[in-house]
C-alpha positions in Angstrom: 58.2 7.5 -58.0 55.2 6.4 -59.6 52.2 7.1 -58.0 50.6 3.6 -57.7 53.3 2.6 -55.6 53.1 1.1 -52.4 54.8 4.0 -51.2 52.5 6.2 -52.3 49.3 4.8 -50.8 51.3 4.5 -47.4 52.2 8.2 -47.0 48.2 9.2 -48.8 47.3 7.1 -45.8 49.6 8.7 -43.2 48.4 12.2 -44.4 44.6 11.4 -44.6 44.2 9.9 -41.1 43.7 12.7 -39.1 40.9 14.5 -41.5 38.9 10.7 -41.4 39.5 11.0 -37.4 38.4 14.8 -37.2 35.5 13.6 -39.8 34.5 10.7 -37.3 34.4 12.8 -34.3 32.1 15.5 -36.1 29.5 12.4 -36.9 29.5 11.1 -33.3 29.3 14.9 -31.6 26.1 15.0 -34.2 24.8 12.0 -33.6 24.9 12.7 -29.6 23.1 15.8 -29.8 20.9 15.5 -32.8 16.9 16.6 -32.9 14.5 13.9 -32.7 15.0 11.3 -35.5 18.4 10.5 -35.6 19.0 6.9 -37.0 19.0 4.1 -34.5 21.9 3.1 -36.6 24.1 5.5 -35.8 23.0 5.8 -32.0 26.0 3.8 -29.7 24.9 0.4 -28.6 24.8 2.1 -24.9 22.2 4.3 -25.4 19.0 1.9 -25.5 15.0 3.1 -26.7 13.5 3.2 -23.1 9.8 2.1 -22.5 8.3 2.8 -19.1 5.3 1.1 -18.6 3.3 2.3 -15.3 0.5 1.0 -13.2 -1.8 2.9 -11.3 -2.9 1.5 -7.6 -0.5 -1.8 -8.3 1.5 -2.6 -4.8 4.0 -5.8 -4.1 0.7 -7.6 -3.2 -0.5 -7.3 -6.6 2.6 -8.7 -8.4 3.4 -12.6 -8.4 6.7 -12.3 -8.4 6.7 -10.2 -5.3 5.3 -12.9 -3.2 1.9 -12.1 -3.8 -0.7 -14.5 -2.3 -3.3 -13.5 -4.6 -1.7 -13.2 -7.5 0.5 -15.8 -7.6 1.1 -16.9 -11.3 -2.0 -14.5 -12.5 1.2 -11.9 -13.4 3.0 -14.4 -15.8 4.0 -11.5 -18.1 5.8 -9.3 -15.6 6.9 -11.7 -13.8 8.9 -13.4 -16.9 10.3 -9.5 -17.3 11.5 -10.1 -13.7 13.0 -13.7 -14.5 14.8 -12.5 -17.3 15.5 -9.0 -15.9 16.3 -7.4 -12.4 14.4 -7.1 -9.6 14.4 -4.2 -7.0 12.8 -5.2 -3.8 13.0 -1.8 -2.3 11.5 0.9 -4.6 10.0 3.9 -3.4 7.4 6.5 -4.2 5.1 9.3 -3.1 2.1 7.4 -2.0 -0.5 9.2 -3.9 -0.9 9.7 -8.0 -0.1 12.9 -8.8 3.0 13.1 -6.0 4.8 10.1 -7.5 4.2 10.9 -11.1 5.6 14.8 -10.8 8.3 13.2 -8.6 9.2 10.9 -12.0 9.4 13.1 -14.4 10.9 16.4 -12.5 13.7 14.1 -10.7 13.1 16.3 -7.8 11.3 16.0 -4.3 7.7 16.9 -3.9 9.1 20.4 -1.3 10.8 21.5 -4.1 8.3 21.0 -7.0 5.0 21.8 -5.2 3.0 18.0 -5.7 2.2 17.4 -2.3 -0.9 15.8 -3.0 -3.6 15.4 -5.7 -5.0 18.8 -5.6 -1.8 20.3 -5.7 -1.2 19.2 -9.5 -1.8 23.0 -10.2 1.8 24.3 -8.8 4.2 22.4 -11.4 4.4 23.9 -14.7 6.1 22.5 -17.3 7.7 26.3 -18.2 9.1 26.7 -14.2 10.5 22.7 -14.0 13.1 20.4 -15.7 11.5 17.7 -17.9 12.9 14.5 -18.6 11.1 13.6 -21.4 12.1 17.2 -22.8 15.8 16.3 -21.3 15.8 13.0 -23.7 14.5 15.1 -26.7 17.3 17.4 -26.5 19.8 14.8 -26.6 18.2 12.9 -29.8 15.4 11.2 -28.3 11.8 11.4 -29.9 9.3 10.9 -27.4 5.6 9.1 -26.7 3.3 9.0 -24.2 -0.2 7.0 -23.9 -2.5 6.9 -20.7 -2.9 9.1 -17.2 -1.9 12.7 -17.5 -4.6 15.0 -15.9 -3.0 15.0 -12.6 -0.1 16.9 -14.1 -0.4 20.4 -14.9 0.1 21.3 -18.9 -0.3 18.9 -21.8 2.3 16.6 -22.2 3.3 18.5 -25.5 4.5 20.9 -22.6 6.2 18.6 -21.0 8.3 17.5 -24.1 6.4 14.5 -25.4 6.1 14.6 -29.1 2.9 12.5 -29.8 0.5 11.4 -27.0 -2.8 10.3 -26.2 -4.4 11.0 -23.3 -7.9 12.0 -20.8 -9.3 14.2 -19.1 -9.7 11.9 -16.1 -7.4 11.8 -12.8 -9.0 8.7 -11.7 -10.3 5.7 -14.1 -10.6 6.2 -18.0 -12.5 3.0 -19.4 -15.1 3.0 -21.3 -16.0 6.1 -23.2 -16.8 8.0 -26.1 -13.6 10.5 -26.1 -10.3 10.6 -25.5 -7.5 13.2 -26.3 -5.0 12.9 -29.3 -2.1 15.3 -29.5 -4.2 18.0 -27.9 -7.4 17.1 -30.3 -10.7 15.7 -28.3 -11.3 12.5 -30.2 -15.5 11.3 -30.2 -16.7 7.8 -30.9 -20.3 6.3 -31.6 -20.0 3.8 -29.0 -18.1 3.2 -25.9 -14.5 2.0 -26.6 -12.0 0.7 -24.0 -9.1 2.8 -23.8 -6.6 1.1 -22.1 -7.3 -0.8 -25.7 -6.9 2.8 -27.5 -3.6 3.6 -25.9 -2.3 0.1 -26.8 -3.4 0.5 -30.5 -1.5 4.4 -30.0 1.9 3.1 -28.3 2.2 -0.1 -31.0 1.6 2.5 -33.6 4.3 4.5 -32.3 6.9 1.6 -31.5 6.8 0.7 -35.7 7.4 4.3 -37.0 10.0 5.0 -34.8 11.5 1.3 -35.0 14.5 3.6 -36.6 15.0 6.2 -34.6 16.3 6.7 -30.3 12.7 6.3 -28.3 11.9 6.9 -24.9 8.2 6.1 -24.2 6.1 6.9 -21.2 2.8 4.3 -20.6 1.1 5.1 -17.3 -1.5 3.1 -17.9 -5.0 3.7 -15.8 -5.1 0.1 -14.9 -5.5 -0.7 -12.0 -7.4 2.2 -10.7 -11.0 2.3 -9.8 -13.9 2.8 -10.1 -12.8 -0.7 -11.0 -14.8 -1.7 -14.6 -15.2 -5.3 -16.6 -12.0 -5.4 -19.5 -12.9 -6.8 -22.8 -11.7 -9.9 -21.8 -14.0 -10.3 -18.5 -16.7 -13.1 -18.8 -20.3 -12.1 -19.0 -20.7 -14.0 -15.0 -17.8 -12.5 -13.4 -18.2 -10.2 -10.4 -14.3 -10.0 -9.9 -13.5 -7.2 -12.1 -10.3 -6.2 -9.7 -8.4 -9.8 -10.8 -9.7 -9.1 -14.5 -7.9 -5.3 -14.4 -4.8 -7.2 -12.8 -4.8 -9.9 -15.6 -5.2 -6.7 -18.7 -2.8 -4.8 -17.3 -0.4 -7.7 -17.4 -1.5 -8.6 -20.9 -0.8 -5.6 -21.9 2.6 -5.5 -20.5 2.9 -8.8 -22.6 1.7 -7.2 -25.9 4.5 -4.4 -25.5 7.2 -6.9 -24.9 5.8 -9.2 -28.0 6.0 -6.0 -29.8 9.3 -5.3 -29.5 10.3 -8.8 -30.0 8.3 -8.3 -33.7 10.4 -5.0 -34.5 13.7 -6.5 -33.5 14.3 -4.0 -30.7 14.9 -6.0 -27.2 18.5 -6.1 -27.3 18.6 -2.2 -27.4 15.0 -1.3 -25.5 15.4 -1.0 -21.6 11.7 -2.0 -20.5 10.8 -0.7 -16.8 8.4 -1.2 -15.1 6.6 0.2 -12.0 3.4 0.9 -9.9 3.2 4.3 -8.9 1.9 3.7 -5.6 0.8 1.2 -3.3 -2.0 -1.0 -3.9 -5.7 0.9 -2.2 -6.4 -2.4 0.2 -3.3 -3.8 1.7 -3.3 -7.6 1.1 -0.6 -10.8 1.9 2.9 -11.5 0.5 4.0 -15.1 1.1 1.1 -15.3 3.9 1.7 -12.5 5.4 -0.5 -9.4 5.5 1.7 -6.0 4.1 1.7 -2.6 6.7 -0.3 0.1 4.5 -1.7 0.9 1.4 -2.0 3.6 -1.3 -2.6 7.2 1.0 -0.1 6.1 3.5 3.1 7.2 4.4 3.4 3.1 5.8 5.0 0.5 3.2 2.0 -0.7 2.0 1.9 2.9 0.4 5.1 3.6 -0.5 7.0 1.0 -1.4 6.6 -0.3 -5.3 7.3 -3.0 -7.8 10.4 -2.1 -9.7 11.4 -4.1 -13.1 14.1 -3.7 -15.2 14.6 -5.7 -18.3 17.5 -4.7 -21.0 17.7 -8.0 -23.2 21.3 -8.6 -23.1 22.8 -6.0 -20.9 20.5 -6.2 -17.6 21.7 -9.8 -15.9 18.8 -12.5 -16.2 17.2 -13.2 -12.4 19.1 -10.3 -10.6 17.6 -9.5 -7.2 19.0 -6.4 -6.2 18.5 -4.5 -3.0 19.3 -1.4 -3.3 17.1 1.6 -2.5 15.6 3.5 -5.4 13.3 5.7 -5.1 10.9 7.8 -8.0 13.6 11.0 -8.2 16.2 7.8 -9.6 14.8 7.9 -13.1 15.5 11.0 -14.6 18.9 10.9 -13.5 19.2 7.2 -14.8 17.4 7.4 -18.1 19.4 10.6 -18.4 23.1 8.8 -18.0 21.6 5.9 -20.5 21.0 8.3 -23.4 23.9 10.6 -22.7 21.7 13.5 -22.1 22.7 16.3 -19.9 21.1 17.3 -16.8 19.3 20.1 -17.0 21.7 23.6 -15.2 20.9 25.5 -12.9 18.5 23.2 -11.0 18.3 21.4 -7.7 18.0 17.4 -8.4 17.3 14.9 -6.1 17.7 12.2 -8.9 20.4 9.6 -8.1 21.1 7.5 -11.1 21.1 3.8 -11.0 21.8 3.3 -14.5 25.1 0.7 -13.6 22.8 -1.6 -11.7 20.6 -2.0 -14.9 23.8 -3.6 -16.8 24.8 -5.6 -13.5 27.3 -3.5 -12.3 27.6 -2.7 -8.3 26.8 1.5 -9.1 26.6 3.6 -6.6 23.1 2.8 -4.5 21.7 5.3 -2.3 22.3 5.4 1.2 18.5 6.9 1.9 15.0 7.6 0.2 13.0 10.5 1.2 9.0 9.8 0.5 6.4 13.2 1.4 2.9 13.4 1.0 1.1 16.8 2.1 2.8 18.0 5.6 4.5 14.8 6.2 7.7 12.9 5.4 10.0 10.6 6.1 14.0 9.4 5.4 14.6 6.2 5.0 17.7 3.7 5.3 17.3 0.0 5.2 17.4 -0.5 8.4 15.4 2.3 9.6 12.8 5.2 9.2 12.8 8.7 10.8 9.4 10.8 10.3 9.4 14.7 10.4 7.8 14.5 13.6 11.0 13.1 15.1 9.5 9.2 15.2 12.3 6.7 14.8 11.2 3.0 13.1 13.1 -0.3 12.9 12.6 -1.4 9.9 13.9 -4.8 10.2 10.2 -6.6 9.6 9.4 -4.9 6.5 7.5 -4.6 4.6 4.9 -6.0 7.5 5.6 -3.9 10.2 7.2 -1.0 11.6 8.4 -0.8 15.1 8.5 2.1 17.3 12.3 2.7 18.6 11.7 5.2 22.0 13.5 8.5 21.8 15.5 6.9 24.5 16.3 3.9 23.4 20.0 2.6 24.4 20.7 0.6 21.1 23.2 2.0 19.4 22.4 1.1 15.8 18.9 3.2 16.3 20.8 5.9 17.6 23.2 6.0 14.9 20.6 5.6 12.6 18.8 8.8 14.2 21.7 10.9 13.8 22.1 10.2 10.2 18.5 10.7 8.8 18.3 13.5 11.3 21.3 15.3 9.3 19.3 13.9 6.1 16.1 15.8 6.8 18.2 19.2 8.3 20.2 19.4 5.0 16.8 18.6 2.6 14.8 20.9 4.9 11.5 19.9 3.7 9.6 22.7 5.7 11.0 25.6 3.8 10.4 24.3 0.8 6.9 24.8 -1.3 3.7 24.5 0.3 -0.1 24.4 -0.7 -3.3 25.9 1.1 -5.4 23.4 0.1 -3.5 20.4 0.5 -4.4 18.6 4.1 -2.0 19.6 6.5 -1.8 16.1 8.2 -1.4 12.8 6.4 -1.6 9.1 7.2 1.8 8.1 8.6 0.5 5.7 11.4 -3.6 5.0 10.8 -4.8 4.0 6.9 -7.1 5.7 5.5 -10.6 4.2 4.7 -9.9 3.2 0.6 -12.9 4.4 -1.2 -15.9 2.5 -2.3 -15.2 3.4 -6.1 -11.7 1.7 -5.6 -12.8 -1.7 -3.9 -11.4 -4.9 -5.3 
């Protein structure tokens, strides 16, 4: 037989199939759980770069496409993410800064990882708690950050992040002479806006890692006070408050534009989120929301919620489903094919199938805490620690008080069931702090301060 017979190449191919397939498989298993770097090219099309982009103080009544009376069309560049993404309409988070933000990126309830308000941001540490940027890193992932860290205990080098920028401020970080760059205090001559500075940061980032599996983290310190003039404010404005609103949404704008520049939309899932509610409640669709930021009410807990996967997330999508701030490490998790931290309790419940328009599993209940109080919530109704049962039915404008005795048997049902949801999460044996207030704001707002007026 001579060997450039057809013969020949058939049984050379017969024989050589199994060592390409064992060859394949070795590329993919590296691929999966490479270090930081790994080729976009070789990363499956189902694992996208992930940008979250989050606002600070931004509620539904900030957000045009949330009904906001206000704002209205002043939102045109998240509210095109909406129209050409999904929409959650009922997202949920710790009503205070530091709460929701440890909530995000431990995937687990404020009980378990200490946050129960603002001066409790000294209980998690990055060496005692899971991290999902530091999850995302281990399966391939390199990782940014750019804006509001200081209520979070650590640097976010600790947390897993491989380049950031960031503040020593907990509040507002506008204009001024410093700022912090991969743990390095950086001084200017003159005043610079640093919303600008992370902008310039995160773009930078986005084109040396157009190559490579991303996940970046932009929590943004607009929109919280003391509320400042943006570069963009006119020299007779008073209304610095609809100026922040406008800059945060043109930055949200720039990001997307970005992206669109690198060729990276089709395989960048862009979320994004306010991390509380707004400090003043205001009116959605002419009528006046229940709460505001500090307040276990809607107007403090409940948040705007985009998703936009060019391609994979279905265009216009309202979706209902309850979400609440554990969701993301879970979800971003599942998207990058990274494995869940071991031998930790998660309350993260991935939502991952809803971003590419399939029905998913939703949750049956949230759980929002701040300091000593808490609450579980379905969609119908909301049952508070101290054993207060609200139809929901009217929000997010009102909650109504259902009497212990009440005879309807949805509420009582209802009851039963967050009852069992609270007994099984067990809130008050979980972590505590001594100088965290031991009452919060479930019924009565609290007065918003001065520095944070719009």
């Amino acid at each position: 037989m001579k060997p450039t017979t057809p013969l020949f190449f058939l049984i050379a191919a017969l024989l050589l199939a199994p060592l390409a397939a064992l060859c394949a498989a070795d590329v993919n298993q590296t691929l999966l759980s490479g270090a930081p770097g790994t080729p976009q090219a070789g990363v499956p099309a189902s694992r996208p770069n992930i940008l979250f982009i989050l606002t600070d103080d931004e509620g539904l009544s900030d957000v045009g496409c949330y009904g906001s009376d206000r704002f209205k069309g002043k939102t045109p560049n998240i509210d095109a993410l909406a129209a050409t993404g999904v929409r959650f309409t009922h997202g949920f988070a710790p009503p205070l800064c530091c709460p929701s933000r440890t909530t995000l990126n431990t995937g687990r309830y404020l009980f378990r990882n200490g946050a129960l308000t603002n001066t409790s941001s000294h209980i998690p540490s990055a060496k005692d708690e899971p991290s999902l940027a530091r999850t995302l890193k281990q399966a391939g992932y390199v990782n940014g950050m750019a804006g509001k860290w200081r209520q979070m205990k650590d640097t976010p080098g600790d947390w897993g992040f491989d380049e950031w920028l960031t503040d020593p401020s907990g509040t507002g970080w506008f204009w001024e002479k410093s700022y912090i760059k991969n743990g390095q205090t950086i001084e200017t001559p003159e005043p610079v806006y640093c919303p600008d500075v992370c902008m310039d940061f995160t773009l930078d980032f986005l084109r040396r890692h157009r190559e490579q599996p991303f996940y970046f983290y932009f929590p943004t310190h607009l929109v919280h006070g003391q509320i400042h003039r943006t570069p963009d404010s006119k020299p007779d404005t008073k209304k610095f408050y609809n100026d922040d609103i406008a800059y945060a949404d043109k930055q949200v704008g720039q990001l997307v534009a970005e992206l669109d520049k690198l060729g990276l939309r089709e395989n960048t899932l862009i979320v994004f989120s306010g991390d509380n509610g707004s400090v003043h409640a205001d009116k959605i669709n002419g009528r006046m929301i229940d709460g505001h930021k500090h307040t276990l009410l809607e107007g403090g807990s409940r948040v705007p919620l985009i998703a936009n996967w060019k391609g994979t997330a279905p265009a216009g999508q309202v979706v209902d489903d309850l979400v609440d701030f554990s969701d993301f490490f879970a979800s971003f998790a599942e998207l990058a094919h990274a494995k869940m931290p071991e031998g930790v309790t998660f309350d993260s419940h991935s939502f991952a199938p809803q971003l590419r328009g399939e029905r998913g599993t939703p949750r049956e209940w949230v759980f929002v805490q701040l300091g000593a109080e808490w609450y579980a919530r379905e969609r119908g109704f909301k049952l508070m620690h101290n054993g207060e049962l609200f139809d929901m039915s009217d929000a997010p404008f009102a909650q109504k008080a259902v009497p212990a005795e009440s005879a309807n048997a949805d509420a009582k049902a209802a009851r039963v069931r967050l009852q069992a949801v609270l007994d099984k999460l067990s809130p008050a044996t979980g972590k505590t702090d001594s100088s965290a207030p031991k009452k919060g704001k479930s019924a009565k707002g609290k007065e918003a301060p001065k520095s944070e007026t719009k």
